[in-house]
C-alpha positions as CSV (number, residue, x, y, z in Angstrom):
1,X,12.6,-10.3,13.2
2,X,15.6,-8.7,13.6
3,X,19.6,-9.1,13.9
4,X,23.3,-8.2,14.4
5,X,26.5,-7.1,13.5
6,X,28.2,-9.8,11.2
7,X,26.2,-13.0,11.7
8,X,25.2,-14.3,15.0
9,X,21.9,-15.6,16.6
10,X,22.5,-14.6,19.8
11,X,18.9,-16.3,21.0
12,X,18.9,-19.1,18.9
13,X,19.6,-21.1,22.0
14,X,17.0,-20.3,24.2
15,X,13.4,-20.2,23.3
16,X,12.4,-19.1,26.9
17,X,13.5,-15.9,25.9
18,X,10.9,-16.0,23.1
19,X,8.1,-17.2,25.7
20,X,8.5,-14.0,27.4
21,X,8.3,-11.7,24.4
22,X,7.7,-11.9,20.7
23,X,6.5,-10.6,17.1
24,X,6.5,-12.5,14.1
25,X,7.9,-12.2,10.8
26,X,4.8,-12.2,8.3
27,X,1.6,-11.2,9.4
28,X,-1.1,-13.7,7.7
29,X,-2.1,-12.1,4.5
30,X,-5.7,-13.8,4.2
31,X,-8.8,-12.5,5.1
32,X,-11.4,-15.1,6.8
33,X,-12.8,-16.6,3.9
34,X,-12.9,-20.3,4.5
35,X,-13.4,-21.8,7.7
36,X,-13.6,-18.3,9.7
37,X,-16.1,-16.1,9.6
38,X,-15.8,-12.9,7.3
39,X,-16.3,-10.0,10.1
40,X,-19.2,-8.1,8.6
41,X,-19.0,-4.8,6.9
42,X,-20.9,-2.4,9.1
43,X,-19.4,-4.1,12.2
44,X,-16.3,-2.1,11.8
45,X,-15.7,1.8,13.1
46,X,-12.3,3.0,14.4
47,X,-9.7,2.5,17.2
48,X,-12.5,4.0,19.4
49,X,-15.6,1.9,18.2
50,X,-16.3,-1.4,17.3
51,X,-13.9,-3.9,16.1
52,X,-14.0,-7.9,15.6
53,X,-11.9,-11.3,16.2
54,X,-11.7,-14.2,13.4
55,X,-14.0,-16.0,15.3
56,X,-17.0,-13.0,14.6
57,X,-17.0,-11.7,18.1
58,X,-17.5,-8.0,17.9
59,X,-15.4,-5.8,20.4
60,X,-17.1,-2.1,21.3
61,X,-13.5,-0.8,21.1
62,X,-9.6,-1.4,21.1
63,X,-9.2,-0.6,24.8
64,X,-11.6,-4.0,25.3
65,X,-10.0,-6.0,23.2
66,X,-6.5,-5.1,24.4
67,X,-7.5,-5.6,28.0
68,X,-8.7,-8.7,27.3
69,X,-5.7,-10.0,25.1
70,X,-2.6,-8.8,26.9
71,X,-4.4,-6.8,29.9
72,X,-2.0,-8.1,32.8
73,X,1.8,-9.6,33.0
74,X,0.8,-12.8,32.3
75,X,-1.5,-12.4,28.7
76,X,0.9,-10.5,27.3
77,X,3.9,-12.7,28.0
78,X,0.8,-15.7,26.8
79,X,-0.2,-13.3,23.6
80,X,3.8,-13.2,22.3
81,X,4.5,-16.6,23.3
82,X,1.3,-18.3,21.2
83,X,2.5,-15.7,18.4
84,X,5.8,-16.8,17.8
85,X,4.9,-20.3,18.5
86,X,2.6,-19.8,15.3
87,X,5.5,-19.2,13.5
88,X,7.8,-21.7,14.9
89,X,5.5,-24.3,13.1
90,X,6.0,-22.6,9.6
91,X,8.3,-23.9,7.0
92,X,11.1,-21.5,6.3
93,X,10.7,-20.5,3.4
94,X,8.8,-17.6,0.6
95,X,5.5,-19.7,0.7
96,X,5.7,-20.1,4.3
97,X,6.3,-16.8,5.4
98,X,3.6,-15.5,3.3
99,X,0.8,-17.5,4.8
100,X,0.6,-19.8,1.1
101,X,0.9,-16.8,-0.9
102,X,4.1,-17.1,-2.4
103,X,3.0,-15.7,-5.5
104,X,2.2,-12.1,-4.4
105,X,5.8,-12.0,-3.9
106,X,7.1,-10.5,-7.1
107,X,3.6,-7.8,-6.7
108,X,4.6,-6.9,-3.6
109,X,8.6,-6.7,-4.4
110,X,7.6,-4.4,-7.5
111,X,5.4,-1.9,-5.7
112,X,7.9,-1.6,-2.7
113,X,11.0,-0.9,-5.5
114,X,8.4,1.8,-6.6
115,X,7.7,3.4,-3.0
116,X,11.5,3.4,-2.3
117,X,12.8,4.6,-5.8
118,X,10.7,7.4,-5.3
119,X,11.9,8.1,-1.4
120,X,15.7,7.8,-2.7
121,X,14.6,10.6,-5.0
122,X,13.4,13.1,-2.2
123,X,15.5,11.5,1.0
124,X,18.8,10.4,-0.4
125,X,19.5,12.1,-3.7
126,X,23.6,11.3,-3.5
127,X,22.7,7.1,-3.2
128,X,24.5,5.4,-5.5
129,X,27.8,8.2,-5.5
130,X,29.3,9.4,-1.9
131,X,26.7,7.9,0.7
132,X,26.7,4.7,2.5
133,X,23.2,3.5,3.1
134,X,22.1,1.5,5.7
135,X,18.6,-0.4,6.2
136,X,17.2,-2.4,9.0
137,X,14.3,-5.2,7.8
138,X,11.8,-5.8,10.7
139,X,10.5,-8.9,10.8
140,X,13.2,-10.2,8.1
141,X,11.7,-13.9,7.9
142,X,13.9,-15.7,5.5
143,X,15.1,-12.6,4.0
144,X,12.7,-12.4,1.1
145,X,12.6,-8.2,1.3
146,X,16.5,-7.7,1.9
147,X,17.5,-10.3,-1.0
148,X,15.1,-9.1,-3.6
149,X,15.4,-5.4,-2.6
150,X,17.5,-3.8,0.1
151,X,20.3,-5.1,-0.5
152,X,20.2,-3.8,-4.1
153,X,19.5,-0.1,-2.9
154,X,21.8,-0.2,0.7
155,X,25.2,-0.8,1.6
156,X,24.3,-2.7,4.4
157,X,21.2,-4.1,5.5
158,X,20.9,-5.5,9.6
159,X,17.9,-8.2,10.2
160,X,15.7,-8.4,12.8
161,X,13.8,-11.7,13.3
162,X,12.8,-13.6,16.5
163,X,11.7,-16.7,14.8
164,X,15.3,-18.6,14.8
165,X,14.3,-21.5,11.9
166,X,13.7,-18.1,10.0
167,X,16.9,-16.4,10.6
168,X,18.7,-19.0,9.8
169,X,17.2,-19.5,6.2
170,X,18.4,-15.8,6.2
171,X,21.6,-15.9,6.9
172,X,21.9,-18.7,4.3
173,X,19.9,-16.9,1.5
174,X,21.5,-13.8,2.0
175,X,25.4,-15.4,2.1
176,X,27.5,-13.4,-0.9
177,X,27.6,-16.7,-2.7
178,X,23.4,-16.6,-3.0
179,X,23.1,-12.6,-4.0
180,X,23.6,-11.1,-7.3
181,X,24.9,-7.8,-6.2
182,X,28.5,-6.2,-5.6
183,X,30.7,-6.4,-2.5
184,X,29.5,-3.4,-1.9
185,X,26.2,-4.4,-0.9
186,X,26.2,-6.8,2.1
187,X,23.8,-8.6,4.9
188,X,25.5,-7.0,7.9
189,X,24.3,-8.0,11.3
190,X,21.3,-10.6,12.1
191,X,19.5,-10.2,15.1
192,X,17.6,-13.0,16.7
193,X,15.0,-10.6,18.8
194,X,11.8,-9.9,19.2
195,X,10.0,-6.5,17.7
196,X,9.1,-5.3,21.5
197,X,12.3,-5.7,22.6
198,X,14.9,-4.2,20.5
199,X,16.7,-1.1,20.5
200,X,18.7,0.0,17.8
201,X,22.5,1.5,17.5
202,X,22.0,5.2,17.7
203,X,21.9,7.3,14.3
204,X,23.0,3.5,12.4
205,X,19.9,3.7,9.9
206,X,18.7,5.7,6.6
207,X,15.7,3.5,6.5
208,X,13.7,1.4,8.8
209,X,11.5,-0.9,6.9
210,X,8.8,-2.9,8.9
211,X,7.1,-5.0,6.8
212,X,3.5,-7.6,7.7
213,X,5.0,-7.7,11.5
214,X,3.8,-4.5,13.0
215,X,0.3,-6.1,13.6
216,X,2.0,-8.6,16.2
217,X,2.4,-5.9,18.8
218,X,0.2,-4.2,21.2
219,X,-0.8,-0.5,20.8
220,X,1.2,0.7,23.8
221,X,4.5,-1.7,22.2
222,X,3.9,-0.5,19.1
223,X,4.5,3.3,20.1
224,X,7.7,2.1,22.4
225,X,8.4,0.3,19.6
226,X,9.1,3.7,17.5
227,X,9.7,5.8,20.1
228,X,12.8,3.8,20.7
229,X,13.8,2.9,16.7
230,X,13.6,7.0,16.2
231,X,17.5,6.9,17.9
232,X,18.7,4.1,15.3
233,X,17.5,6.5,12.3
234,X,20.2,8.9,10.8
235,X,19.3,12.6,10.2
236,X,17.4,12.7,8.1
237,X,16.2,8.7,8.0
238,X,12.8,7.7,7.5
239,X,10.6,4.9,8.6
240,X,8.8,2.7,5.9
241,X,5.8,0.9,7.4
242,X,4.2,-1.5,4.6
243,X,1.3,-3.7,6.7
244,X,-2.3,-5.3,5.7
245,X,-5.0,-2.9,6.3
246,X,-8.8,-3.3,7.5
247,X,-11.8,-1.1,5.9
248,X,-12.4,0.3,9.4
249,X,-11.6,-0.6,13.4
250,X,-9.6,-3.8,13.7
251,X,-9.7,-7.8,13.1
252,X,-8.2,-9.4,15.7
253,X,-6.8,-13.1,14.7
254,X,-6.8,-15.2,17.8
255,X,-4.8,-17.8,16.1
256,X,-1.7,-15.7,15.7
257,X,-2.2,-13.2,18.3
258,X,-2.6,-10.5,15.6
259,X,-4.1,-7.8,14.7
260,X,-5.1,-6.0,11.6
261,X,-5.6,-2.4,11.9
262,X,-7.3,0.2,9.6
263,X,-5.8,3.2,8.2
264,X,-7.4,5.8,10.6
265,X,-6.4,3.4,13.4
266,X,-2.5,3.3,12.2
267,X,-2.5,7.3,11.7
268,X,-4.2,7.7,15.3
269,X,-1.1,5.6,16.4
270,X,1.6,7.4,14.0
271,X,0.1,10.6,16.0
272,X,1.1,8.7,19.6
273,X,4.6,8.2,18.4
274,X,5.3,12.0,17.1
275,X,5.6,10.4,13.3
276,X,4.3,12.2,10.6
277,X,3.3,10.8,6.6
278,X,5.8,11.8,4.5
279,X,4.2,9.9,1.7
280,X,2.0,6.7,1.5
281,X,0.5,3.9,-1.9
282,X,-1.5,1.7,-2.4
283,X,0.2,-2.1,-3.0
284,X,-1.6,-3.2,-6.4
285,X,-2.0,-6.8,-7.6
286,X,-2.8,-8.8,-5.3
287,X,-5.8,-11.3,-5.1
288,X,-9.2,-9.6,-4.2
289,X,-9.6,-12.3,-1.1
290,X,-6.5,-10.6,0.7
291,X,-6.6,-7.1,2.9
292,X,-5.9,-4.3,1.6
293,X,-1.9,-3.1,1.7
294,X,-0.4,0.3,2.5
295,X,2.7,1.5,2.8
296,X,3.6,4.4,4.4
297,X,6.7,6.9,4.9
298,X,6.8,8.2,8.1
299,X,9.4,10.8,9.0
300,X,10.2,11.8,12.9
301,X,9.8,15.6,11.6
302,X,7.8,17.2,8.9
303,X,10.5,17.7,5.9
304,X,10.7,20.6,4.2
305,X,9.8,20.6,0.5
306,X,12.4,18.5,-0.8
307,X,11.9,18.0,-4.5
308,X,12.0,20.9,-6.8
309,X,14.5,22.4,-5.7
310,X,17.0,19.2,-7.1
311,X,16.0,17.5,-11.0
312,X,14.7,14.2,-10.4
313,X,17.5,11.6,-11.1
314,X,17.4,8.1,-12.1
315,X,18.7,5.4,-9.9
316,X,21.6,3.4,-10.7
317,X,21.5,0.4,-12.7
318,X,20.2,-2.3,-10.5
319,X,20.2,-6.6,-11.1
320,X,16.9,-8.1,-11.7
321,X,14.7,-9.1,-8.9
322,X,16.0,-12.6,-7.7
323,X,13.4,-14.9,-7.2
């Protein structure tokens, strides 16, 4: 999922470093609806309760379930490995990245330019004049979020993908030649790594957008996972989390090594890492037989009452979405 400075793929050699730790770049988006069983309703509760596997299992809490997925050395380094080797088998490209749902791309691209036009608004009122914005896309896959939005709203945007078929697509969707946006506006660094693992450049980012990859990571890497990304964000910078969500508890997939979290779960985690909701939406438009979507703003700090005291601007004329 992620990169580095200009373009290299520093692990593209060695998949041994991906057998020892991974996340992927798009979580599946489907529910269980055809071969798998669909969990049943009342089976859910929260992080503390009851939550169930694609196979119908029912788990009387997280702490279960995590002990039995990734409870010593060896499961976790088997629960990465059998993750990214899901993804090593998917083509690179839109379709494949989003589980066969290509479509919901231009949905999801729309209600994400919403979110973040209103975040310029309250964050980074001087975008577009005197500032130089930076992003970082977790879980990049083939660059389907930075081509059809960060790049049209930051300076520079870094990658971060550990599946190397999918970084490469990247790097070649994302060359100057490919994108319809000024020289201003660049794919800086690409960086072959897994999620777990990475550690940002100190005070580098305005925004850290992870996008359908966050459900690849255990609870406790999920909090080191922020813990640590809270150095890469600027004063000021914010984290945008957009991820599939379940009515209650969790649904674990066993053939990713996944795990779809509800809302209470994600806040009760959000609380473990010291982040607090700045702001969060509902994604609209997509087909009823796929989870829910949220995105949420998370800021390290509460922020002080930003609008009001500024009139609301409109953002700078931006290209199309490119398809």
């Amino acid at each position: 999922m992620l990169q580095s400075i200009s373009i290299h793929l520093s692990c593209n050699k060695s998949w041994s470093f991906f057998n020892t730790c991974n996340c992927k770049s798009f979580a599946s988006l489907r529910q269980y609806t055809n071969n798998k069983r669909v969990p049943p309703r009342s089976a859910f509760g929260n992080m503390n309760t009851v939550g169930t596997d694609s196979d119908g299992r029912e788990f009387k809490n997280a702490d279960e379930m995590w002990k039995e997925e990734v409870g010593d050395t060896q499961k976790k380094t088997d629960w990465y490995r059998t993750g990214v080797g899901y993804w090593e088998g998917v083509e690179a490209s839109v379709d494949g990245v989003l589980g066969g749902y290509g479509h919901v791309n231009e949905a999801d691209i729309k209600d994400s330019e919403a979110f973040l036009n209103s975040l310029l608004v309250d964050f980074f009122p001087d975008a577009g004049r005197n500032q130089h914005l930076v992003a970082l896309d977790c879980g990049a896959g083939v660059g389907r979020v930075t081509k059809n939005l960060l790049i049209r709203y930051f300076n520079e945007v870094d990658l971060l993908e550990p599946v190397s078929h999918f970084l490469e697509a990247a790097r070649d969707n994302l060359a100057p030649q490919n994108l319809m946006v000024s020289e201003l506006h660049k794919a800086a660094n690409f960086y072959c790594v897994p999620l777990q693992e990475f550690t940002p450049d100190a005070k580098r980012y305005d925004v850290i957008w992870v996008q359908w990859c966050i459900g690849h990571l255990a609870d406790d890497d999920f909090v080191s996972f922020f813990n640590r990304a809270k150095v890469g964000l600027k004063p000021g910078g914010i984290f945008v989390l957009k991820e599939n969500i379940a009515r209650s508890g969790f649904v674990l997939d066993k053939e990713d090594k996944s795990i779809t979290r509800s809302d209470l779960y994600f806040k009760e985690l959000f609380n473990r890492c010291g982040l607090h909701i700045f702001k969060l939406k509902d994604q609209k438009g997509f087909p009823n037989e796929l989870f829910a979507v949220k995105m949420y703003a998370l800021a390290t700090e509460l922020p002080k009452k930003i609008s009001g005291s500024r009139p609301k601007r409109k953002a700078a004329n931006r290209p199309a979405i490119i398809k």
